[in-house]
C-alpha positions as CSV (number, residue, x, y, z in Angstrom):
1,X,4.4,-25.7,-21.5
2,X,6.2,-26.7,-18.3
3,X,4.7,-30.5,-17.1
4,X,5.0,-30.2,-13.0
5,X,4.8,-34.0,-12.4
6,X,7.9,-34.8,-9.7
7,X,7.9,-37.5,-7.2
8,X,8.9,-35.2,-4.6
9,X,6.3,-33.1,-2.4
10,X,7.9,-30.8,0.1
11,X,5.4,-29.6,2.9
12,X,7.4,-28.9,6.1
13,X,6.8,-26.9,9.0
14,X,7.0,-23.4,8.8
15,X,9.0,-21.1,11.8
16,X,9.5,-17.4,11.4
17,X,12.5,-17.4,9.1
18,X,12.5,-20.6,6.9
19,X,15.4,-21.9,4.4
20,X,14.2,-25.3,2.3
21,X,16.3,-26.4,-0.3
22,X,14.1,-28.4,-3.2
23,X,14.1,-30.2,-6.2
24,X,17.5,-30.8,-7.8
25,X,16.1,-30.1,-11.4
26,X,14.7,-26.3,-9.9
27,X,17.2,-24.8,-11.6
28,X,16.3,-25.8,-15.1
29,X,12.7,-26.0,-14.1
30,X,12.5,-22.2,-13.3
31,X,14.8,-20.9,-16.4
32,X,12.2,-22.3,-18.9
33,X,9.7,-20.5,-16.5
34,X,11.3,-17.3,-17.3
35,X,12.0,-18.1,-20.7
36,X,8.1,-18.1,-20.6
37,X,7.8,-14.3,-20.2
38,X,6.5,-12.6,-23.5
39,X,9.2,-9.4,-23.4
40,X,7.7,-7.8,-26.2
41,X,7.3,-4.2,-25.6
42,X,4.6,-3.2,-23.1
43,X,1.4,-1.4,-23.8
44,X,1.2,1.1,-21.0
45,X,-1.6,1.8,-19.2
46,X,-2.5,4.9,-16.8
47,X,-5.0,3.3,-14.4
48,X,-5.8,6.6,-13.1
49,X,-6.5,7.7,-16.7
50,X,-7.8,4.2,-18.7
51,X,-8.3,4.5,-22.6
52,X,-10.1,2.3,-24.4
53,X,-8.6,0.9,-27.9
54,X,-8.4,-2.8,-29.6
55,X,-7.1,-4.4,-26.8
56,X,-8.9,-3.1,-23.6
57,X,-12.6,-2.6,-22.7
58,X,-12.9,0.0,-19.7
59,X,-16.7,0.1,-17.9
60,X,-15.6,2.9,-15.3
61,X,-14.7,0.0,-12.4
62,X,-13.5,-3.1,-14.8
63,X,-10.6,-2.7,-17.2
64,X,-10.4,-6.1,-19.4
65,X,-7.3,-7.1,-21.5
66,X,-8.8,-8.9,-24.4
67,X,-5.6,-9.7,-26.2
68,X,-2.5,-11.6,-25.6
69,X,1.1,-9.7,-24.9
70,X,2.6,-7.2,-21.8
71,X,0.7,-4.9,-20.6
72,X,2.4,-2.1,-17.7
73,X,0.0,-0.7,-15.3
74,X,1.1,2.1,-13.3
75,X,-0.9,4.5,-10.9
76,X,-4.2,3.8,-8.7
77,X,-7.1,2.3,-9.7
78,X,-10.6,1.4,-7.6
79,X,-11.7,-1.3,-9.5
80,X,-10.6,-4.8,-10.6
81,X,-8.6,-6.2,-13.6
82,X,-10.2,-9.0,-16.1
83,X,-7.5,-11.3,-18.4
84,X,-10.4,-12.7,-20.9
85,X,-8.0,-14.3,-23.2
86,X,-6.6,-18.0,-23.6
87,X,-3.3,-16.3,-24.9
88,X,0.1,-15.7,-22.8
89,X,-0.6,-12.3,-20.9
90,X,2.1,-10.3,-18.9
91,X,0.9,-7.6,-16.6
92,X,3.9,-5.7,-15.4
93,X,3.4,-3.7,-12.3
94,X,5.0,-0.3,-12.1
95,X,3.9,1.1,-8.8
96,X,0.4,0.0,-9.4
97,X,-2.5,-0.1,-7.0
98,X,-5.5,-1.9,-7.9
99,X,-8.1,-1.8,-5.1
100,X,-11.3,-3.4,-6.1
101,X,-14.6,-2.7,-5.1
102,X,-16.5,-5.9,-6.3
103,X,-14.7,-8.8,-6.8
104,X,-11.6,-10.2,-7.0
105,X,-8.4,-7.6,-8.1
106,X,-7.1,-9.4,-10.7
107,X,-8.6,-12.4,-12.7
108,X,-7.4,-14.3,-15.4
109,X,-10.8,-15.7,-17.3
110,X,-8.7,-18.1,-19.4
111,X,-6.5,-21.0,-19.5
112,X,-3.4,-19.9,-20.5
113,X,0.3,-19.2,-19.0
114,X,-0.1,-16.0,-17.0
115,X,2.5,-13.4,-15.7
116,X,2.7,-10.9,-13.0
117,X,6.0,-9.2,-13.0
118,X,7.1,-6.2,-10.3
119,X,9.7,-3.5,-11.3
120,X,12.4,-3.3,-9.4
121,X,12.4,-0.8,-7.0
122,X,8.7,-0.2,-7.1
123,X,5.4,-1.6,-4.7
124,X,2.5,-2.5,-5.8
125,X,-0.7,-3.2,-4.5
126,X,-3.3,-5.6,-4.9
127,X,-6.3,-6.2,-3.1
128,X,-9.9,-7.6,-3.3
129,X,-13.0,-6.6,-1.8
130,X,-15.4,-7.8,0.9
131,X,-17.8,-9.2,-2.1
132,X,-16.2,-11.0,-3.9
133,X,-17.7,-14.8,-5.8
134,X,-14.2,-15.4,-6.8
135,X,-13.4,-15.9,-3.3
136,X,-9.4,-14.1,-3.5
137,X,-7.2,-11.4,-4.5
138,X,-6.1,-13.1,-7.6
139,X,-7.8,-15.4,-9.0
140,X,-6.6,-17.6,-12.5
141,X,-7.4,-20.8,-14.6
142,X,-4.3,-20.9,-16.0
143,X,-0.7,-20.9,-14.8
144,X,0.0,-17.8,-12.8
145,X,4.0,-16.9,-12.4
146,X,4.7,-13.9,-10.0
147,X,8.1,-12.2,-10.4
148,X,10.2,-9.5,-10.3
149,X,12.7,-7.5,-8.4
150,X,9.8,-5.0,-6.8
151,X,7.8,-6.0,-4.3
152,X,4.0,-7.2,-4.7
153,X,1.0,-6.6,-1.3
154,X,-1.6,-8.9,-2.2
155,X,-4.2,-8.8,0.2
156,X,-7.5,-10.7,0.6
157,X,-10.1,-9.6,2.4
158,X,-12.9,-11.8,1.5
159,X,-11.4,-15.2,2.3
160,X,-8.2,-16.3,0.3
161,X,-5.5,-14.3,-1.3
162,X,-4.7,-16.6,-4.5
163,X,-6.7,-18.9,-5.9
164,X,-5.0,-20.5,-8.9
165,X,-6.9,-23.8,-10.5
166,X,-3.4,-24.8,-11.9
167,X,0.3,-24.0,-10.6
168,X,1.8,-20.8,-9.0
169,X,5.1,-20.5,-9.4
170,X,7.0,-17.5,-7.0
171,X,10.2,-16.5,-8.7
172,X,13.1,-14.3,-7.9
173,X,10.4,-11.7,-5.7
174,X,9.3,-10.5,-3.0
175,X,5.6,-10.7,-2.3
176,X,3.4,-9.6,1.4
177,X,0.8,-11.7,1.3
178,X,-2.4,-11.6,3.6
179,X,-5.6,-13.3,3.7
180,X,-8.3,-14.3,6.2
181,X,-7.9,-17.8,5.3
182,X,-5.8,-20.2,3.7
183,X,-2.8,-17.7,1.6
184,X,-3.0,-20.2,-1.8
185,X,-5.3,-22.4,-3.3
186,X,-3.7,-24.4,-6.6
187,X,-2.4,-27.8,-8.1
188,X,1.2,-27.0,-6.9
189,X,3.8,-24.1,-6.2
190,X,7.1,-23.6,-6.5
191,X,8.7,-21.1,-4.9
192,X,12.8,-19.6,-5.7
193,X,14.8,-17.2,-4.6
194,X,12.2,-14.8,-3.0
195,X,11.1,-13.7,-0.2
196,X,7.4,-14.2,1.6
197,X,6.4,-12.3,4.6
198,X,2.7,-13.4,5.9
199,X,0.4,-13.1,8.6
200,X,-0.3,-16.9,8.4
201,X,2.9,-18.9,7.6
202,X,0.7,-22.1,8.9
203,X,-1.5,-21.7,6.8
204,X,1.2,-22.2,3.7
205,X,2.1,-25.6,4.5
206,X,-1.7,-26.5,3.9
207,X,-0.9,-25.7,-0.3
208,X,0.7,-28.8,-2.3
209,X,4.0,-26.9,-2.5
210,X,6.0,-28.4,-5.2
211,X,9.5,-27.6,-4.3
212,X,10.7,-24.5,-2.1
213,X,15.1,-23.5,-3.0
214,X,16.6,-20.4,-1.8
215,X,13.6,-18.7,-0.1
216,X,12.8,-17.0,3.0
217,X,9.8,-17.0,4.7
218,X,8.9,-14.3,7.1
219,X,6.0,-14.1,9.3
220,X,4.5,-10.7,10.4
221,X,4.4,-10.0,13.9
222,X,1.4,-10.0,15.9
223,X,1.0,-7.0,18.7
């Protein structure tokens, strides 16, 4: 497991188009993080069409990995996704939209090292409803790493769109994230070659951002 205790804490200003160059060691740092991922072979979900087996529990609007491993979701579902294991979970995103209608969209129950990888080439789709206790889009007690060569819309409409207890680490992605109030809530973030486009790029400089390399940030305009 990855120990994120540096001496340095960058938390500059953000403009429409920002480039930050970080930690010297955020190389190395985010190779182990990939080295993380589980890449054993995906169980594939249809969220339009959910099964229940070993693995998953399905109640009509909650679909709950129980087990550790990759799991690929693909299609749209109205409802929201619980991770109720300590283990390593990947959820790859293949065009997935997961629209909940109570509660957060994704939540991780445990407190373990969490993935949420976007196909290349695909969008996906994740957002939270207006009741909602968890209080975000995606919400974890574990680690939460967001990658991927696809692109990821996480938007909260209750108050924040992640609320992590531990680190989030942004990784070679591109992610649209929206919220009503503050974008991130964790311990610290790293964030590497990807891109962010936001509605509130103030509002990112308010998270205890560990170390921001090769990054763009983009701010949506306002009409």
């Amino acid at each position: 497991m990855i120990n994120f205790k540096y001496n340095l804490l960058l938390i500059l200003p953000l403009t429409n188009r920002v480039h930050m160059v970080g930690y010297t060691d955020l190389d190395s740092t985010c190779v182990a993080l990939e080295n993380q991922r589980t890449f054993s072979k995906p169980k594939r979900i249809n969220l339009a069409d959910i099964r229940e087996d070993d693995s998953i529990d399905f109640d009509n609007t909650t679909l709950t990995l129980k087990s550790g491993g990759a799991y690929e979701l693909y299609g749209a579902f109205e409802g929201n996704i619980r991770v109720d294991t300590d283990e390593c979970v990947e959820i790859i995103l293949n065009n997935a939209q997961i629209i909940s209608n109570s509660g957060a969209g994704i939540n991780f129950l445990g407190n373990g090292e969490y993935t949420l990888f976007s196909c290349e080439g695909t969008e996906n789709y994740i957002v939270d409803s207006l009741d909602n206790a968890c209080g975000a889009t995606i919400c974890s007690n574990g680690n939460l790493t967001i990658t991927g060569k696809g692109t990821l819309v996480v938007t909260g409409l209750n108050n924040h769109a992640l609320n992590i207890k531990n680190n989030i680490n942004i990784l070679d992605t591109t992610i649209d994230i929206s919220a009503n109030s503050t974008l991130a809530r964790c311990q610290n973030m790293i964030i590497y070659n990807s891109e962010i486009i936001t509605n509130k790029s103030e509002k990112l400089n308010k998270t205890p951002i560990l170390a921001i390399q090769n990054s763009n940030i983009f701010k949506k305009p306002t009409f």
